[in-house]
N, C-alpha and C positions, 0 to 999 in steps of 0.2 A: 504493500500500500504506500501511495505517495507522502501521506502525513508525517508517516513514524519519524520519530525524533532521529535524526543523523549523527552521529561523534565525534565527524570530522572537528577537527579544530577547537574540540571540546577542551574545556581546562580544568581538570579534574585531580583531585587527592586523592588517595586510596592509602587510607590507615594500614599498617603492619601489614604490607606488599612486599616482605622477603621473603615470608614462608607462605607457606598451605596455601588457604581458598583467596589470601589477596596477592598473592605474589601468581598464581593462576588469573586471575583477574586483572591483574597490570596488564599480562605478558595481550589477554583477549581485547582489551578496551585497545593496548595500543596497535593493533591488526586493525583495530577498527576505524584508525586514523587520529586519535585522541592523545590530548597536550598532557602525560602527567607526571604527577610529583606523586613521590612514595618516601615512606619512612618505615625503618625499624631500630633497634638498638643496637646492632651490631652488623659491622663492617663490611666481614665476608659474605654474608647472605644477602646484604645489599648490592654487592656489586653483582653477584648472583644472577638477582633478580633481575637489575637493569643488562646483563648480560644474556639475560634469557630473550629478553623481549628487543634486544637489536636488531635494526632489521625490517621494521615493519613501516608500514604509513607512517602512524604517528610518533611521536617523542616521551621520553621515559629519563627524568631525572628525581635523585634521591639525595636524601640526608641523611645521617642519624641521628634519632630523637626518640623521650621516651613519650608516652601518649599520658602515660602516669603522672605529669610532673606539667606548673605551670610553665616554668620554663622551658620544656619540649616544646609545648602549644605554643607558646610565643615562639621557641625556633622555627617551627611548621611554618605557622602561618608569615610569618617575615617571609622566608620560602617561598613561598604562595603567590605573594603581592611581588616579589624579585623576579622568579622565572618565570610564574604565570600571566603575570600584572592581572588576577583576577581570579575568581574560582567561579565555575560551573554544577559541577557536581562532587560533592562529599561523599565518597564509600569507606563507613568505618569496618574496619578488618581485626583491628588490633584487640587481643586480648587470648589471653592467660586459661587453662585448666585450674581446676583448684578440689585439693583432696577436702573430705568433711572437717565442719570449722573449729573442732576439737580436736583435731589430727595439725593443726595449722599452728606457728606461731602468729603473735598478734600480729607482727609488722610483714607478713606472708600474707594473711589473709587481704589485712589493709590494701596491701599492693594491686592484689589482685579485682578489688572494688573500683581503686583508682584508676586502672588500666582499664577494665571491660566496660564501666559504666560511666565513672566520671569522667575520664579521658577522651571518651563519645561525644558527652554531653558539653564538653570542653567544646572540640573540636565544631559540634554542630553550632554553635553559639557562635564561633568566630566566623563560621561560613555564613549564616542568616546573615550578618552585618555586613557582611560583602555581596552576601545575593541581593540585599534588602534595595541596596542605592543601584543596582545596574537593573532589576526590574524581575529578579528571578532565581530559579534555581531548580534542584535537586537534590536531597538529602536521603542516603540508604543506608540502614543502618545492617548489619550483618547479626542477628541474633540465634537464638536458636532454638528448638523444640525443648530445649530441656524447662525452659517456662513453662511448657504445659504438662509436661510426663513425670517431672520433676522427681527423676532417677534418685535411690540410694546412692549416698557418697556424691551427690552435687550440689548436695545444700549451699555452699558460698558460688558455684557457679552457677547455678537455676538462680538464686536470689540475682545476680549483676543482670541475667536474659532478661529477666521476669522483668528489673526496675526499667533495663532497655525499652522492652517492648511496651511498657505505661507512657514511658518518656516520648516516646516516639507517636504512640499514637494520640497523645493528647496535644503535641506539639502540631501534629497534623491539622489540627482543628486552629491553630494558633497565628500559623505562616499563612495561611490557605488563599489569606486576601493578600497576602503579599508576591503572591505568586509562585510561591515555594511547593513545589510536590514531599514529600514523606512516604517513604517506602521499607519496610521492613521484613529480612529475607528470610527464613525459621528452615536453619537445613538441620537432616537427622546427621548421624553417624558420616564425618568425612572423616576418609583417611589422610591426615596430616600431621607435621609434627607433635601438634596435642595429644593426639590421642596417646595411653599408655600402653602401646602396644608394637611389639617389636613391627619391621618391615614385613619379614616373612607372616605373621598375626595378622597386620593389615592386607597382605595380598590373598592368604586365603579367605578373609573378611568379605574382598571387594568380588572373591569367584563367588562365593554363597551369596553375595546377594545381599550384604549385610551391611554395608560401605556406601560409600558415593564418592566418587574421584571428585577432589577439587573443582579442575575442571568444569563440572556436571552443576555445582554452585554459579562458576564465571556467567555461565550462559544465563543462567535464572537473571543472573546481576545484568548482564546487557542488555534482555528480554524489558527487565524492567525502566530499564534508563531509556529505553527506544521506543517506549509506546509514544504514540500520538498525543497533543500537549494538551488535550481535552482528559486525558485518560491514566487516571492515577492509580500504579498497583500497590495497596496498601499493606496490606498481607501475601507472601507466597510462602508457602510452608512444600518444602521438598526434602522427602525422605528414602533411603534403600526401601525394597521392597520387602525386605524381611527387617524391621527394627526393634531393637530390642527396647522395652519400656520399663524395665525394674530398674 
């Protein structure tokens, strides 16, 4: 269809874009012809990542930064307004596994809030104020089913989804007049560095049916960024065909 939203030339961030489902996601948006900037906290996987995605239509520059910490978010977005002179679309990515919150030291757990929820809600905050004055935007936040299935031993990472997906869908109602779309991705089981599970564990995972390649997320994420500018996907929840729920 002629409407759908194009990427070309798009000027987009994508949180914690050296591993898993965002560093999949850098490598697909920049095929698609789109301007972006990526962060994670560590070096080699950043160059990694922008080494994966060379090559394509579009452009792919990073930094390192932590999404935990005011001052990442000021380094981000400084970033942002440098190489982008603008942002289009915000994909947050960034965020941490977390064993039950009794198994956790205090300043683990903490980190882990900071990172998956407030480091979001950072990040979306500094995008509205940049989409707000040029007339627009997109915001997608990466969350996950475990808000609704809310698994044994996720207690501190079901809580960060859960506050996610409040966050997001009430912000939806919030931007709406300002032209801001909100979009919220809810994937089950990917195989990524998070998971606790060797490689060989994850590859028989993804033959049964139990997994989801990264990848398999990118596409949800483009799906959604591409619709038609009448047409907001608020919720996509994609999961393996066989997921486990305990």
């Amino acid at each position: 269809m002629g409407n759908h939203t194009s990427l070309d030339g798009k000027r987009i961030l994508v949180t914690g874009g050296t591993t898993g489902i965002g560093r999949a996601t850098v490598a697909l948006l920049a095929r698609e012809g789109g301007s972006i900037l990526t962060f994670g906290r560590h070096q080699p996987e950043l160059d990694e990542a922008i080494a994966a995605a060379h090559g394509n239509r579009g452009s792919v520059e990073g930094l390192t930064a932590d999404a935990a910490t005011k001052d990442g978010v000021q380094a981000v977005f400084a970033a942002v307004d440098e190489t982008l002179g603008g942002i289009d679309m915000l994909i947050t990515c960034a965020a941490l596994g977390a064993e039950p919150i009794y198994e956790m030291e205090e300043d683990e757990w903490r980190y882990v809030v900071e990172t998956n929820l407030v480091g979001a809600m950072a990040c979306a905050r500094q995008a509205i104020l940049r989409m707000q004055s040029q007339g627009g935007g997109h915001l997608l936040f990466v969350g996950s089913i475990s808000a609704e299935i809310k698994a044994v031993g996720e207690s501190v990472y079901s809580a960060t989804k859960a506050g996610l997906q409040a966050f997001a869908e009430t912000l939806r109602k919030e931007v709406a007049d300002k032209n801001i779309k909100v979009t919220v991705i809810q994937p089950g089981s990917v195989a990524t560095p998070m998971q606790p599970r060797t490689d060989e564990e994850m590859q028989e995972a993804l033959a049964n049916r139990e997994m989801l390649y990264a990848d398999e997320i990118a596409e949800a994420i483009h799906f959604a960024l591409t619709r038609s500018q009448q047409a907001d996907v608020v919720n996509l929840r994609i999961e393996p065909q066989i997921q486990a729920t305990g």
